[in-house]
gemmi code that builds the backbone of each chain (N, CA, C; Angstrom):
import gemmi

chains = {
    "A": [
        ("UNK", (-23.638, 2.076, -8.114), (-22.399, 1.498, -7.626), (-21.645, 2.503, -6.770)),
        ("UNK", (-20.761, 2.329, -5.772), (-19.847, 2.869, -4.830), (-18.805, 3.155, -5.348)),
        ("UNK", (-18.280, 4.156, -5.859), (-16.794, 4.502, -6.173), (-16.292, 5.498, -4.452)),
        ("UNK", (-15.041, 5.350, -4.312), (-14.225, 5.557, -3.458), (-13.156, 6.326, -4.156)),
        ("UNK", (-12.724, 7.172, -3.240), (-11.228, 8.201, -3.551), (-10.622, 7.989, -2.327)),
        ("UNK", (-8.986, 7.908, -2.688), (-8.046, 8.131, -1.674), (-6.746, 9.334, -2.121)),
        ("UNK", (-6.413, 9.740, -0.701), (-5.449, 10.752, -0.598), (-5.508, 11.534, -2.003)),
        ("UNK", (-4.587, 12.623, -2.397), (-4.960, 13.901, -3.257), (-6.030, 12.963, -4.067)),
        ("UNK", (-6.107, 12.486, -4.882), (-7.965, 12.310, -5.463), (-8.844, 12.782, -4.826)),
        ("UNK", (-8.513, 12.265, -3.362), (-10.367, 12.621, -2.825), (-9.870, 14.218, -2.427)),
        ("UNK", (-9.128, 14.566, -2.354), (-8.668, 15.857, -2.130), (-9.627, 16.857, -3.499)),
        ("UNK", (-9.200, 16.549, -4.796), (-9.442, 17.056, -5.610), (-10.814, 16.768, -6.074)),
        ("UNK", (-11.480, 15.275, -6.080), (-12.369, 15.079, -6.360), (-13.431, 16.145, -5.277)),
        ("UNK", (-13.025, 16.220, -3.783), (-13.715, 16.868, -2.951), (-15.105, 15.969, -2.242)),
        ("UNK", (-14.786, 14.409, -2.326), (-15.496, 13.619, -1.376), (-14.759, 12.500, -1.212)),
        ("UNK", (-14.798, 11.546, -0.462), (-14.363, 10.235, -0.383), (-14.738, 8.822, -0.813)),
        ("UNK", (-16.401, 9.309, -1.246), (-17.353, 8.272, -1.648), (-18.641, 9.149, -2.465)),
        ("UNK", (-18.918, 7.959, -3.086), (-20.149, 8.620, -3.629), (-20.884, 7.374, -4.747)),
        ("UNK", (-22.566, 7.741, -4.662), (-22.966, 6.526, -5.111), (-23.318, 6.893, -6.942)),
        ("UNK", (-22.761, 6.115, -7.889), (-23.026, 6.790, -9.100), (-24.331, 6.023, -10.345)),
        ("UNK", (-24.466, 6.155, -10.884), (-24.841, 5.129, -11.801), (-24.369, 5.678, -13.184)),
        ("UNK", (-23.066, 5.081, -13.672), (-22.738, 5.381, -15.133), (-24.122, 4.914, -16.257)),
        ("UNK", (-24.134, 5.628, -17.118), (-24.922, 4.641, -18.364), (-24.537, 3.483, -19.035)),
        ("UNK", (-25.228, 2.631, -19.737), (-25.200, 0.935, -19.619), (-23.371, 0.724, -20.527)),
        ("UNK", (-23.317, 1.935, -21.434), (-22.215, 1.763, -22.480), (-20.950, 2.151, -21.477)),
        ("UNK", (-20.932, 2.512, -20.606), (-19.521, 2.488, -19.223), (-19.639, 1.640, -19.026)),
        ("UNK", (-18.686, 0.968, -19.510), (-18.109, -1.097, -18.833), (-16.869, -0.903, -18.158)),
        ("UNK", (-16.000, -0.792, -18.312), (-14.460, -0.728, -17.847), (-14.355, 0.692, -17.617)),
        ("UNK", (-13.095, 0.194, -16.741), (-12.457, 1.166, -15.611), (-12.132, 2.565, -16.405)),
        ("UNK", (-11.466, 2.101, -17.615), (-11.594, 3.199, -18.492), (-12.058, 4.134, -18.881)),
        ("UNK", (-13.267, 3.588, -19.548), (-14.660, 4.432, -19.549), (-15.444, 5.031, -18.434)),
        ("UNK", (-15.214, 4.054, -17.209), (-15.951, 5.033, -16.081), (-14.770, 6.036, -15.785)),
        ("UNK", (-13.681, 6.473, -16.167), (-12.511, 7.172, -15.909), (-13.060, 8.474, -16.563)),
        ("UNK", (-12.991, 8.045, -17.829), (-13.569, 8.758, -18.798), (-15.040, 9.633, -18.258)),
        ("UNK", (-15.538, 9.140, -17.893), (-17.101, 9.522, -17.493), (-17.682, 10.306, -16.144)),
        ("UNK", (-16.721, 9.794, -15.067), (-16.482, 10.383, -14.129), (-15.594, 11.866, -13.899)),
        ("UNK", (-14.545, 11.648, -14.821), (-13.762, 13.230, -15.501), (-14.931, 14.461, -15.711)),
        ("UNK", (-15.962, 13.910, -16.323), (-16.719, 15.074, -16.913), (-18.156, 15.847, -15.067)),
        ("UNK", (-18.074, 14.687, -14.230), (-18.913, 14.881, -13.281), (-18.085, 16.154, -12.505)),
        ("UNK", (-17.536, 16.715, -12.836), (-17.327, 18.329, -11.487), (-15.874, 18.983, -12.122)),
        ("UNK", (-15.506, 20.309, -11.743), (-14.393, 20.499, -12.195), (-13.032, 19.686, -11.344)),
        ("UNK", (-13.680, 19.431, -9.951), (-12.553, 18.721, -9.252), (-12.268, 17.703, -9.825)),
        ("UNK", (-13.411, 16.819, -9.740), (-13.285, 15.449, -10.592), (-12.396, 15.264, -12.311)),
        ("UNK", (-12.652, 16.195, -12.565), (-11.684, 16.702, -13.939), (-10.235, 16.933, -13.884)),
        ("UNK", (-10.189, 17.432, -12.503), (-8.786, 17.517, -12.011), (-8.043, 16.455, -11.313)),
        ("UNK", (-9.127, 15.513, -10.980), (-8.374, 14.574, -10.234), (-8.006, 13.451, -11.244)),
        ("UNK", (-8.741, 13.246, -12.124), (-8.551, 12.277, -13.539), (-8.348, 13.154, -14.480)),
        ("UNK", (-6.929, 13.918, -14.387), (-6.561, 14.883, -15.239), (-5.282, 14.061, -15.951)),
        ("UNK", (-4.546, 12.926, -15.270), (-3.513, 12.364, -16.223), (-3.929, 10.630, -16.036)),
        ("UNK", (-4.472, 9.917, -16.649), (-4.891, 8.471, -16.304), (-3.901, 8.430, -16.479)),
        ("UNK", (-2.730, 8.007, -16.525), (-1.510, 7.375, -16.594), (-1.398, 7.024, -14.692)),
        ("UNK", (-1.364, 7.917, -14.227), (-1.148, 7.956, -12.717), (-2.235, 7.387, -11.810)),
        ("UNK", (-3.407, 7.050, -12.783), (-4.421, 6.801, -11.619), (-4.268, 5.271, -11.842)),
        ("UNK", (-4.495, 4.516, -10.345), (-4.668, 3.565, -9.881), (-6.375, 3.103, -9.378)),
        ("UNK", (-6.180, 1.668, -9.612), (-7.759, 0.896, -9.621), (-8.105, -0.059, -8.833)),
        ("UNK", (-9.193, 0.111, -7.983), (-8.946, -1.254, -7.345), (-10.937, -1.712, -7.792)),
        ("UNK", (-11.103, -3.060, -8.215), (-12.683, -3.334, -8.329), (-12.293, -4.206, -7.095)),
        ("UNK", (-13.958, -3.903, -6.230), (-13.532, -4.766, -5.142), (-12.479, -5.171, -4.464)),
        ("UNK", (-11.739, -4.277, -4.273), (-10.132, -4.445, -3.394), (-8.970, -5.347, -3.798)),
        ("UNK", (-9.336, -5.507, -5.231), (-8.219, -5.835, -5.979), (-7.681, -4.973, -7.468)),
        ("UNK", (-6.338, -5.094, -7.192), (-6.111, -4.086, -8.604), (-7.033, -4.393, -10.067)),
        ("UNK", (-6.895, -3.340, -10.384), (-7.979, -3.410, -11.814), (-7.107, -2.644, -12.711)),
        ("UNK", (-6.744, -3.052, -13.770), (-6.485, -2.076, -15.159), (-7.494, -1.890, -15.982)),
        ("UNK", (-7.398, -0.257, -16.979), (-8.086, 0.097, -17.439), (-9.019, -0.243, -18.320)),
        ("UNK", (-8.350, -1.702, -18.493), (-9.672, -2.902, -19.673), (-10.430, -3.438, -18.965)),
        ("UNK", (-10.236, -3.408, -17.280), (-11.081, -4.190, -16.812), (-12.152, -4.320, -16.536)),
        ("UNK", (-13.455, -4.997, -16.591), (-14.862, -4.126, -16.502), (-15.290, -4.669, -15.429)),
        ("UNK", (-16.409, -3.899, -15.010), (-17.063, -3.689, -13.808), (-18.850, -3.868, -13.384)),
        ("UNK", (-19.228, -4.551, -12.788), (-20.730, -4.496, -12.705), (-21.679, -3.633, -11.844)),
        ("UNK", (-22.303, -3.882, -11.729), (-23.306, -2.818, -10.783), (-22.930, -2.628, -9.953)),
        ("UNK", (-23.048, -3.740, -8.729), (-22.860, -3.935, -7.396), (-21.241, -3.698, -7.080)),
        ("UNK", (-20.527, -3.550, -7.948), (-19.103, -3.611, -7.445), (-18.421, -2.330, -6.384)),
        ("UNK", (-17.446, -2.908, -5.276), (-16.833, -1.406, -5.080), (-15.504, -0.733, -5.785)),
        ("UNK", (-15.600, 0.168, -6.736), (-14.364, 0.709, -7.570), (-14.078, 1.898, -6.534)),
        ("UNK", (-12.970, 1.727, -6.273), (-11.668, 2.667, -5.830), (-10.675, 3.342, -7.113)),
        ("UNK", (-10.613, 4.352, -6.621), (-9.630, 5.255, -7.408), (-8.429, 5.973, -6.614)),
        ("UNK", (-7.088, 5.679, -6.708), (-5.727, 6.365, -6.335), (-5.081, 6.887, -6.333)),
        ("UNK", (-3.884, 7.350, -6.178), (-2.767, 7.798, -6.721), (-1.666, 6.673, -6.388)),
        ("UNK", (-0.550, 6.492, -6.825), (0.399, 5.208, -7.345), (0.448, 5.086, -5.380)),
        ("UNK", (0.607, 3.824, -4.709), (0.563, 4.064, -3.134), (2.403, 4.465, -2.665)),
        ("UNK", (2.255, 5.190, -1.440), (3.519, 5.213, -1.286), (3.663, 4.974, 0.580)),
        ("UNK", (3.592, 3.879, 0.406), (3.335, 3.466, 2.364), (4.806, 2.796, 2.345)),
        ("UNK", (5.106, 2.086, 3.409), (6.526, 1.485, 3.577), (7.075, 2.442, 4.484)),
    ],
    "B": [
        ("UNK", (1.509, -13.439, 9.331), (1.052, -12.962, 10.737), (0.784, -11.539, 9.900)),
        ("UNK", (-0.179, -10.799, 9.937), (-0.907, -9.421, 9.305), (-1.037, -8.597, 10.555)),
        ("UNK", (-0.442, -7.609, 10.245), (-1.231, -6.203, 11.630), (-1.219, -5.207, 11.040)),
        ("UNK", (-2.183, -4.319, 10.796), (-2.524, -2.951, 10.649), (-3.273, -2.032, 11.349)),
        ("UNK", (-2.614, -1.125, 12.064), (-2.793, -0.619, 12.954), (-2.519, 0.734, 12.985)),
        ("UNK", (-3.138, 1.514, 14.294), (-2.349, 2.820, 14.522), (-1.622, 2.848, 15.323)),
        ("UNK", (-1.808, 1.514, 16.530), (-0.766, 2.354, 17.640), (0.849, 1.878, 16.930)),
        ("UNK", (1.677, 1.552, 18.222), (2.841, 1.353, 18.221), (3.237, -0.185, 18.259)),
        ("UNK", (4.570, -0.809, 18.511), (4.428, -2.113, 18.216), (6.002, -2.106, 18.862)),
        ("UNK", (6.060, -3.328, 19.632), (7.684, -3.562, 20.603), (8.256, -4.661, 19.558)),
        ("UNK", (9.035, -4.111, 19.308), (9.523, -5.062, 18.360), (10.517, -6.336, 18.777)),
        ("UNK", (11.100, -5.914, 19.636), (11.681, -7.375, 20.349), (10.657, -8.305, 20.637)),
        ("UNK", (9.607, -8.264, 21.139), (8.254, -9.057, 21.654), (8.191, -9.658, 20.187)),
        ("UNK", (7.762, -9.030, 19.193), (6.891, -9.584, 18.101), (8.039, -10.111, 17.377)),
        ("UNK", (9.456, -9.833, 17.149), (10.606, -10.997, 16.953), (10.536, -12.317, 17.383)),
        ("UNK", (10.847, -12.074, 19.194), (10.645, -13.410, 19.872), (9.345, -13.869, 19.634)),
        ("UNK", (8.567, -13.823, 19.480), (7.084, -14.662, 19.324), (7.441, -15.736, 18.132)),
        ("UNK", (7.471, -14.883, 16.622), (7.695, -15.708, 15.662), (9.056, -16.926, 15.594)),
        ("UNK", (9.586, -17.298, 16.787), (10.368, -18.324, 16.803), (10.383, -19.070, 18.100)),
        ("UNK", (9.519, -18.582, 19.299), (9.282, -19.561, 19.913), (8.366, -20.621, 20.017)),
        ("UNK", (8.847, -21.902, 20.484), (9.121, -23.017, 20.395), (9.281, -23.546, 18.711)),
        ("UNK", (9.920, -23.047, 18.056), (9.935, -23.094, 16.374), (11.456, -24.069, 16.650)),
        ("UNK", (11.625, -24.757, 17.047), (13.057, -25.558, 16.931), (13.257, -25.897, 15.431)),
        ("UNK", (12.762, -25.783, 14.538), (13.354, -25.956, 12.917), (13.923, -24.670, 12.484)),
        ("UNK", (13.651, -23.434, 13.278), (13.957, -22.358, 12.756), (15.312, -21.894, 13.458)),
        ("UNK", (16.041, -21.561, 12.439), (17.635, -21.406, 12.431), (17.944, -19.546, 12.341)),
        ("UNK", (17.054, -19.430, 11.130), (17.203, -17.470, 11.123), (15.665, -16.767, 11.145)),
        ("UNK", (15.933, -15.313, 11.710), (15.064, -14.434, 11.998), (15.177, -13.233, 11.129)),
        ("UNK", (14.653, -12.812, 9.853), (15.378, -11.911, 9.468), (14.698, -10.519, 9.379)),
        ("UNK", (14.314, -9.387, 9.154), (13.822, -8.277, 9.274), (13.832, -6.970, 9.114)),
        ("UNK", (13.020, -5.719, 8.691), (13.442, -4.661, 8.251), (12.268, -3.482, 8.889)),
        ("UNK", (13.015, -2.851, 9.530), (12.083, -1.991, 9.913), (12.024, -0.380, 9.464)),
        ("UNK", (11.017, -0.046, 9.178), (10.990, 1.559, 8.809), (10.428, 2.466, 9.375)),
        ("UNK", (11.109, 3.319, 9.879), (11.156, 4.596, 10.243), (10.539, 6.023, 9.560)),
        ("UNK", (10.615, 6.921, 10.646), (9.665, 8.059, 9.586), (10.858, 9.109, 9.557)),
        ("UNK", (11.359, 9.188, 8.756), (12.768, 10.513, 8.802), (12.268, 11.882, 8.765)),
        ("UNK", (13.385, 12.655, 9.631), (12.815, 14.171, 9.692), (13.109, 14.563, 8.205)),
        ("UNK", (12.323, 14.854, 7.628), (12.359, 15.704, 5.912), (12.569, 17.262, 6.282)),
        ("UNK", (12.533, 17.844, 7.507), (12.294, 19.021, 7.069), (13.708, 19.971, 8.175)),
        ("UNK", (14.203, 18.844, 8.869), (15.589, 19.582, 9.165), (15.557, 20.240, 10.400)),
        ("UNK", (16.662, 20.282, 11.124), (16.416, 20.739, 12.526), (15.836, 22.013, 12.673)),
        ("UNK", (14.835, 22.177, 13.675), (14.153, 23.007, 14.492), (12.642, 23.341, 13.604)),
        ("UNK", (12.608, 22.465, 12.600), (11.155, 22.916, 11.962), (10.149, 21.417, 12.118)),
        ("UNK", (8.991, 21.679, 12.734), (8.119, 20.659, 12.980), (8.093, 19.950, 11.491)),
        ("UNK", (8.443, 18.177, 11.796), (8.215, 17.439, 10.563), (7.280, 16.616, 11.003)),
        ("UNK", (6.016, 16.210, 10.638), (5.633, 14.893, 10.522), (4.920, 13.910, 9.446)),
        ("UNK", (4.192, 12.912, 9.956), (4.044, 12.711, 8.712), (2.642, 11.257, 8.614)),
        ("UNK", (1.655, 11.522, 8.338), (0.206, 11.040, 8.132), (0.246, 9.638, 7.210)),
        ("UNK", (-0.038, 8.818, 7.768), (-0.125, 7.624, 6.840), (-1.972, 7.390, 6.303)),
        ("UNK", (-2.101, 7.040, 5.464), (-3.572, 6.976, 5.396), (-3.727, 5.320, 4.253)),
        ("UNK", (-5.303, 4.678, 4.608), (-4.874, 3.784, 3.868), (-6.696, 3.237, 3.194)),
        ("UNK", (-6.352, 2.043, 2.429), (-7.261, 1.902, 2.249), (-7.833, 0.510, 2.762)),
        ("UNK", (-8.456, 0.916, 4.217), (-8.713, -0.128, 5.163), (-9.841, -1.336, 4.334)),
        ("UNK", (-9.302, -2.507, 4.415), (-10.317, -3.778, 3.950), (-9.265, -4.413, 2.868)),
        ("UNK", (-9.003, -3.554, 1.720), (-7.838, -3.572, 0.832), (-6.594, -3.997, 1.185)),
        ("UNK", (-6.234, -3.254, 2.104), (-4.740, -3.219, 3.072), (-4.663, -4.748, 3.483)),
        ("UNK", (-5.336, -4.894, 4.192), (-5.578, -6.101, 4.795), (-5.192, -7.189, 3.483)),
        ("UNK", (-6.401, -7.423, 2.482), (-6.100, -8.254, 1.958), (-5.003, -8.313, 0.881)),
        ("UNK", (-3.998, -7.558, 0.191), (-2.874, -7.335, -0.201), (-1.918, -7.742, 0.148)),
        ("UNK", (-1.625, -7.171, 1.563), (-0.995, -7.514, 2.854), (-0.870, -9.283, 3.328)),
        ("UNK", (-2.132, -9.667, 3.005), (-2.150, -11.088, 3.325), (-2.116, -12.290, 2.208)),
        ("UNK", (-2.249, -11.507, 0.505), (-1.731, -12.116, -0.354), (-0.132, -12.057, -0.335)),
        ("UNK", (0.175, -10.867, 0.105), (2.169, -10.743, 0.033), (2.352, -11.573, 1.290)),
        ("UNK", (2.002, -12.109, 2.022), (2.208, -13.096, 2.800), (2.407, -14.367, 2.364)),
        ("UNK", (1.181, -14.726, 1.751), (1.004, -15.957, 1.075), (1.949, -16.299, -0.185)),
        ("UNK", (2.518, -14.959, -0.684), (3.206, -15.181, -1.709), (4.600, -15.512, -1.280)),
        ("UNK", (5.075, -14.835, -0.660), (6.597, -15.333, 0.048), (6.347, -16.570, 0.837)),
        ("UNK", (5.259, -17.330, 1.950), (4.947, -18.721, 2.128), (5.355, -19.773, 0.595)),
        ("UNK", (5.146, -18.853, -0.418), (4.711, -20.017, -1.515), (5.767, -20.189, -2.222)),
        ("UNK", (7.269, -18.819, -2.376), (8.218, -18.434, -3.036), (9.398, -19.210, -2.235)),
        ("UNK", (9.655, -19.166, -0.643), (10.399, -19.668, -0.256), (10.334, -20.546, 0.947)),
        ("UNK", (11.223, -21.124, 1.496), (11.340, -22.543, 2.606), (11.204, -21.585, 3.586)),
        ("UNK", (9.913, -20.811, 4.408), (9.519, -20.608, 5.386), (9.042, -21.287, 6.334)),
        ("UNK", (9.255, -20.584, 7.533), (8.023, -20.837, 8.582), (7.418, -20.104, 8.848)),
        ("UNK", (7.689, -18.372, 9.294), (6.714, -17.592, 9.395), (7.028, -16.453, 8.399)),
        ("UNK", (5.530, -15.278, 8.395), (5.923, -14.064, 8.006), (5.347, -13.115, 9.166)),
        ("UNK", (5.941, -11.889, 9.145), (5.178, -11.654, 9.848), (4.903, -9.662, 8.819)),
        ("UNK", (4.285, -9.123, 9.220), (3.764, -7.931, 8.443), (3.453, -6.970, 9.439)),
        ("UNK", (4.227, -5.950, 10.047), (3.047, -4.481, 10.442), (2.920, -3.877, 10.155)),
        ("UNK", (2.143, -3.084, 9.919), (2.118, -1.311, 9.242), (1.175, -0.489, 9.919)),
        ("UNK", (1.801, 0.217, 10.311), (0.518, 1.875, 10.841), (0.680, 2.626, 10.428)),
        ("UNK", (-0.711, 3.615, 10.749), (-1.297, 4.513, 10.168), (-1.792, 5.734, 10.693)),
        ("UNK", (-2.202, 6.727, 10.529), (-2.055, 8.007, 11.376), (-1.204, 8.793, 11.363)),
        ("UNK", (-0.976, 9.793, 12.483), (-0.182, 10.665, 12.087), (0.925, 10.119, 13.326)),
        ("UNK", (1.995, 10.355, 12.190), (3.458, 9.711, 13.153), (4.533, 11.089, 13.609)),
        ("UNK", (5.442, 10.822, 14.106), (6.567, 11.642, 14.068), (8.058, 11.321, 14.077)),
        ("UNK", (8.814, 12.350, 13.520), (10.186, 11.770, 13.217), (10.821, 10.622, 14.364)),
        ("UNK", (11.492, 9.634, 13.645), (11.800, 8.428, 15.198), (10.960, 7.636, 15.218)),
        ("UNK", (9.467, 7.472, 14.585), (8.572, 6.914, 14.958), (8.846, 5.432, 14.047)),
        ("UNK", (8.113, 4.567, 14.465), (8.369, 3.041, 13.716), (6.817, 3.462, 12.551)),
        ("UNK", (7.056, 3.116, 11.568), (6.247, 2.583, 10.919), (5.892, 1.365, 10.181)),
        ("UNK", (6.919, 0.799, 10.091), (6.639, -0.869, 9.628), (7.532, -1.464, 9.471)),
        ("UNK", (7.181, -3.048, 10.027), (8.261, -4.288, 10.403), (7.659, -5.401, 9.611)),
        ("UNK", (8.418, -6.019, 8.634), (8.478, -7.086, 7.981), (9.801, -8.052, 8.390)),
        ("UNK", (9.189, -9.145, 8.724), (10.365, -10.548, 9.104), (9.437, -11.756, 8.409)),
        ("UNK", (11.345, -12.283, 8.390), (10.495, -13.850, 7.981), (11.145, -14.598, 8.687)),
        ("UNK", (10.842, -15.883, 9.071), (11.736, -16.869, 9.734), (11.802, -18.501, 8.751)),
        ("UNK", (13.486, -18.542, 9.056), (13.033, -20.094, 8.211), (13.901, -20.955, 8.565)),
        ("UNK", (14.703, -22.122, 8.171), (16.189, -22.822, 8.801), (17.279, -22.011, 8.555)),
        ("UNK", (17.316, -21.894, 7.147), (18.650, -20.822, 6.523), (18.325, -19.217, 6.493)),
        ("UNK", (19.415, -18.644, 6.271), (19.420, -17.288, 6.254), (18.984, -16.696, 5.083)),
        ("UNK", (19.335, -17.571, 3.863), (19.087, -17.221, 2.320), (17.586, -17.066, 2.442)),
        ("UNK", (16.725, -17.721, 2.199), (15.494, -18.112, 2.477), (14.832, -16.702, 3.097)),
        ("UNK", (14.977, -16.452, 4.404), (14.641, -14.912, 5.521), (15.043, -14.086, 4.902)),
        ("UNK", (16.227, -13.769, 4.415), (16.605, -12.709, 3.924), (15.958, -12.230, 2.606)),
        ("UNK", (15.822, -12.891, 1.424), (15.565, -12.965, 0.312), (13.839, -12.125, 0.719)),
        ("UNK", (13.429, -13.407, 1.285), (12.023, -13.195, 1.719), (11.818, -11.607, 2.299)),
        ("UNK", (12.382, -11.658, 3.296), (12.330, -10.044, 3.913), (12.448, -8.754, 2.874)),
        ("UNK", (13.175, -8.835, 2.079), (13.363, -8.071, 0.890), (12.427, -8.150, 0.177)),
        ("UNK", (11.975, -9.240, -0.505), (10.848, -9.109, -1.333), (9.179, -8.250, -0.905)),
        ("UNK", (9.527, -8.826, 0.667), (8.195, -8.456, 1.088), (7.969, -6.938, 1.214)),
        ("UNK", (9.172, -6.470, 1.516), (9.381, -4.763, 1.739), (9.280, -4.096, -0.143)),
        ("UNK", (9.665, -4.952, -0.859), (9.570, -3.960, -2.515), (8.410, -3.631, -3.091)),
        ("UNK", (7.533, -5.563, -2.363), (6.013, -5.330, -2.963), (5.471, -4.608, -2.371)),
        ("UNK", (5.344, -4.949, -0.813), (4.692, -3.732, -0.302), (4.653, -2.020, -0.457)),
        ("UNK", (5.688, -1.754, -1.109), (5.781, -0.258, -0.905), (5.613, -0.141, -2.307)),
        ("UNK", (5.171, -1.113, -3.625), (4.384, -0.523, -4.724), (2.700, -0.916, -4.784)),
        ("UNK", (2.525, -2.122, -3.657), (1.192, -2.603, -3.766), (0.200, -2.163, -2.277)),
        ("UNK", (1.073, -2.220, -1.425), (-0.106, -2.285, -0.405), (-0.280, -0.429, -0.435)),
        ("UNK", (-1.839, -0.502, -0.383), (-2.501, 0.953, -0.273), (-2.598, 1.601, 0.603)),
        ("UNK", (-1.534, 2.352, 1.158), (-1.035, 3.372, 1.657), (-0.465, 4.704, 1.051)),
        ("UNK", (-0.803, 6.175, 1.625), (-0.574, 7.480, 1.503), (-0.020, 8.065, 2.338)),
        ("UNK", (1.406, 8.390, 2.572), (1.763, 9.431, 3.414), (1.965, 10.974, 2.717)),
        ("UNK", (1.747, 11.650, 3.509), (1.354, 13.083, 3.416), (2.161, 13.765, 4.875)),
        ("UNK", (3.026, 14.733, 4.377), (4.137, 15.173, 5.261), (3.606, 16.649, 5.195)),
        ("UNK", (3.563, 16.735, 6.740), (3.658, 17.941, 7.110), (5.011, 19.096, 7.513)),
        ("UNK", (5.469, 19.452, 6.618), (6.770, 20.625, 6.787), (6.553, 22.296, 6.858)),
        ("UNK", (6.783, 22.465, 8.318), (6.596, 23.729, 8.598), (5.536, 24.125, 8.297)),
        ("UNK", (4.214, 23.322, 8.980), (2.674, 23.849, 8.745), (2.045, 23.775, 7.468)),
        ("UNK", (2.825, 23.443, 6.497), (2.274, 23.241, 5.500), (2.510, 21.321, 5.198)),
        ("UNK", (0.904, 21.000, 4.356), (1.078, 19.296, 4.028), (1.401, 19.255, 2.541)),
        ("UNK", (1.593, 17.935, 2.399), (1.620, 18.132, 1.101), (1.486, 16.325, 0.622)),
        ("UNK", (1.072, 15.963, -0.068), (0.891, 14.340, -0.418), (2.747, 13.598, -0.782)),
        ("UNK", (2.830, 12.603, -0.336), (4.216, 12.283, -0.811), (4.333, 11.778, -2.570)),
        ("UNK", (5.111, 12.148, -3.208), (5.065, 11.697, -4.712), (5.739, 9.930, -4.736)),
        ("UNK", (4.960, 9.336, -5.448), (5.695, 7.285, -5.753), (6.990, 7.987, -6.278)),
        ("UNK", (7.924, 6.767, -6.199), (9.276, 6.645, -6.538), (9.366, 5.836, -7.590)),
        ("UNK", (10.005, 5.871, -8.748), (9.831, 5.232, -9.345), (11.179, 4.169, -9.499)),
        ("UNK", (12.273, 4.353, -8.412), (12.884, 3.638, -7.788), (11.872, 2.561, -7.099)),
        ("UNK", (11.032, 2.525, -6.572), (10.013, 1.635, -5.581), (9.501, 0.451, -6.819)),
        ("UNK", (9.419, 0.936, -8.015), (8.775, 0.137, -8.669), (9.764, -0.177, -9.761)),
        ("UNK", (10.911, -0.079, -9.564), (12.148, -0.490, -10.412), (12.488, -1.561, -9.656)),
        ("UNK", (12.579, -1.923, -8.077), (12.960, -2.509, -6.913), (11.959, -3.861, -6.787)),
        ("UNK", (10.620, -3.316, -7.120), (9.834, -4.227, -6.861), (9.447, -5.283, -8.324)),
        ("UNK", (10.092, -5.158, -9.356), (9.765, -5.426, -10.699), (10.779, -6.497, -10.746)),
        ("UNK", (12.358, -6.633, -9.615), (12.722, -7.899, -10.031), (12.327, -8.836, -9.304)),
        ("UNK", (11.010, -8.589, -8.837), (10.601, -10.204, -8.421), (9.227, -10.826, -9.157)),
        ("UNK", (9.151, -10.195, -10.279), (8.502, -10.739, -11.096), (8.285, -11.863, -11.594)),
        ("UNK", (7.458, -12.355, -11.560), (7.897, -13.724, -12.664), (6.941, -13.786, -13.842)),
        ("UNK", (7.160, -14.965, -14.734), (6.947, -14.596, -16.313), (5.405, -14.084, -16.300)),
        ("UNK", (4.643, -14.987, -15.851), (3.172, -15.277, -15.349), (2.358, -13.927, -15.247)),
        ("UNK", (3.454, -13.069, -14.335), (2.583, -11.884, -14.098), (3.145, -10.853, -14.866)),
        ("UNK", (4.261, -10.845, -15.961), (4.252, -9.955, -16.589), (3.334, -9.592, -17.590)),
        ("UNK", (3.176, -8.444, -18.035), (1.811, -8.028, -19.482), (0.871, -7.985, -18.821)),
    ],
}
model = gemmi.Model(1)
for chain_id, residues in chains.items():
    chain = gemmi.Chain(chain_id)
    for i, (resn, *xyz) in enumerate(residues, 1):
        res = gemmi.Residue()
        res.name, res.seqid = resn, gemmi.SeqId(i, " ")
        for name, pos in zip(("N", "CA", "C"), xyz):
            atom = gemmi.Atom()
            atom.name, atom.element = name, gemmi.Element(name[0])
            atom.pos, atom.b_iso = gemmi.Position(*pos), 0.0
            res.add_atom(atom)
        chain.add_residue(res)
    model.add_chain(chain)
structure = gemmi.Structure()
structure.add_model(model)
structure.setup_entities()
């Protein structure tokens, strides 16, 4: 599956994209939160407070119960501040 | 009406559009935002919008559909750009048009609260050579929470 980073995430994560395959027990946004934390020290830093991170499955918001399938595209944020 | 873009945008033009030949339409209402100098005379300010193109779009065109559905409209209209701007610069125009003023106005407001907690955008300000990511307000999402309704709370 395609996960995506924007602004400081992909800063910290240190890519913008990348193709992953969690194991079958990562269902929700949560758990791939969880799982993705442990892939680099950036990545550890960038999902260092889930409170602040934002979700999108397929370009719609997602909360942290929400689960996810193979093919999906998950995005990861920081809260947006455009306007 | 949706635009996301980098360049620039005349805003008298894209006013008059959304009400000509509209003879039911009585008000035009609208809010435009600007990029303010943050960093004070004589020190270079600017300031990087970044977004999440495909997303933007469709957010953008549900908060459309949602003020169509909330109040006695005729149009909406939506711009926002992206890139790197500078102080003075326009960055985004939301109008609505409808018979009454209540209606535009209301609308225009709403569309500016959601947008600036939902649509996916990052500005990142550059002050005196150094960037830095902008921090959410949590004013933005105090603003945008009274147009809630029951449905979408929890």
């Amino acid at each position: 599956m395609k996960v995506l980073y924007f602004a400081w995430r992909r800063d910290r994560v240190g890519l913008s994209e990348e193709c992953v395959e969690p194991p079958v027990d990562v269902a929700t946004v949560g758990e791939l939160i969880a799982w993705l934390a442990q892939r680099s020290p950036g990545h550890g830093e960038a999902f260092a407070d889930p409170a602040i991170v934002r979700c999108a499955i397929n370009q719609d918001y997602a909360k942290a119960d929400a689960r996810f399938s193979a093919g999906d595209e998950v995005a990861f944020f920081p809260p947006v501040t455009g306007g | 009406m949706i635009k996301v873009q980098r360049e620039d945008f005349d805003v008298g033009a894209e006013l008059a559009a959304m009400s000509r030949d509209r003879e039911n339409v009585g008000a035009v209402a609208s809010f435009m935002g600007l990029v303010r100098d943050v960093a004070g005379p004589g020190e270079l300010s600017a300031m990087t919008l970044e977004h999440y193109p495909g997303m933007t779009e469709r957010q953008l065109q549900r908060l459309e559909a949602e003020a169509l559905a909330r109040w006695p409209l005729d149009r909406v209209l939506i711009i926002h750009r992206h890139g790197r701007l500078l102080p003075g610069d326009r960055i985004v125009l939301c109008a609505a048009t409808a018979s009454h003023r209540e209606a535009a106005f209301e609308a225009c407001a709403f569309l500016m609260d959601w947008l600036k907690t939902k649509a996916p955008f990052w500005k990142r300000e550059e002050i005196d050579g150094k960037s830095s990511w902008v921090a959410a307000r949590q004013d933005d999402e105090d603003a945008a929470a009274r147009w809630q309704t029951d449905e979408q709370s929890g």
